[in-house]
C-alpha positions as CSV (number, residue, x, y, z in Angstrom):
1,X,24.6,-3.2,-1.3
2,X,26.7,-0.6,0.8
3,X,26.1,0.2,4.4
4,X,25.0,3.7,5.2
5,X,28.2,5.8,5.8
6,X,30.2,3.6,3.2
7,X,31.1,5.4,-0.3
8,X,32.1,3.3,-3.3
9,X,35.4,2.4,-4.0
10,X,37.6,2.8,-7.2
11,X,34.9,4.7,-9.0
12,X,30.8,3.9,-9.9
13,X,30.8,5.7,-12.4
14,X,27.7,8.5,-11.2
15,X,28.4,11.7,-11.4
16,X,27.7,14.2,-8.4
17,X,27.3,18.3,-8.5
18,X,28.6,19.9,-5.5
19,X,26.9,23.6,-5.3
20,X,29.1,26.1,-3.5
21,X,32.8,26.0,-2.3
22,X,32.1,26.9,1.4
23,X,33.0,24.5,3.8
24,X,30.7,22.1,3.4
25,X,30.9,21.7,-0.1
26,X,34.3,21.7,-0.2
27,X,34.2,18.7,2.6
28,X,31.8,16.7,0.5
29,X,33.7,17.4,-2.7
30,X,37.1,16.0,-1.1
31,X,35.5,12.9,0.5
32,X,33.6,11.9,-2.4
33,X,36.4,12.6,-5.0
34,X,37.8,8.8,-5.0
35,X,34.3,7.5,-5.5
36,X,32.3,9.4,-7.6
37,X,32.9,11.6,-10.7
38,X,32.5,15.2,-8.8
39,X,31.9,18.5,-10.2
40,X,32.2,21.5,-8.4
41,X,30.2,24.5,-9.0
42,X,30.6,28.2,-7.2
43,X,28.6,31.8,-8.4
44,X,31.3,34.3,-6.8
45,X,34.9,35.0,-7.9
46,X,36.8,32.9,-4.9
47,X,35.8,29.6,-3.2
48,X,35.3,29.6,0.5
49,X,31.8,30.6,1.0
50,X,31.8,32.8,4.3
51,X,35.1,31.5,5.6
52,X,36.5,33.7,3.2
53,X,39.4,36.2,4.8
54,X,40.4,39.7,3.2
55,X,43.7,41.7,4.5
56,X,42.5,45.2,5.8
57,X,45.4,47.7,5.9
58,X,45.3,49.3,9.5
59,X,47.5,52.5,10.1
60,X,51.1,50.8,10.2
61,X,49.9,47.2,9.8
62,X,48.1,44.2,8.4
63,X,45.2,42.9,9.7
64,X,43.6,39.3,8.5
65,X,39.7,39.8,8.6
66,X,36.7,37.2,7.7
67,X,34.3,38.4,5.7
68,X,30.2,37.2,6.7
């Protein structure tokens, strides 16, 4: 049996659904990857949930902005 905060090793063969790409998801989809057979699942057109960052064109410049 595995301690709490252990994940398998080398693959056990179950099959997890991660729902949304923000940054949660994505952390949870990278550190079970090596253990589990992980699929990923996201409803808009980019991943990143509200971290997501736009460039907004400003007079004679570029500004980076986060969208909410």
């Amino acid at each position: 049996m595995a301690r709490v905060g252990t994940l398998p090793q080398g693959g056990c063969g179950l099959r997890v659904a991660i729902v949304g790409t923000g940054i949660a998801g994505n952390m949870a989809a990278y550190k079970l990857r090596d253990g589990f057979d992980v699929t990923v699942f996201e409803a808009a057109g980019y991943i990143g949930g509200h971290t997501n960052t736009i460039d907004v064109e400003e007079e004679d410049r570029t500004v980076a902005a986060a969208t909410w």
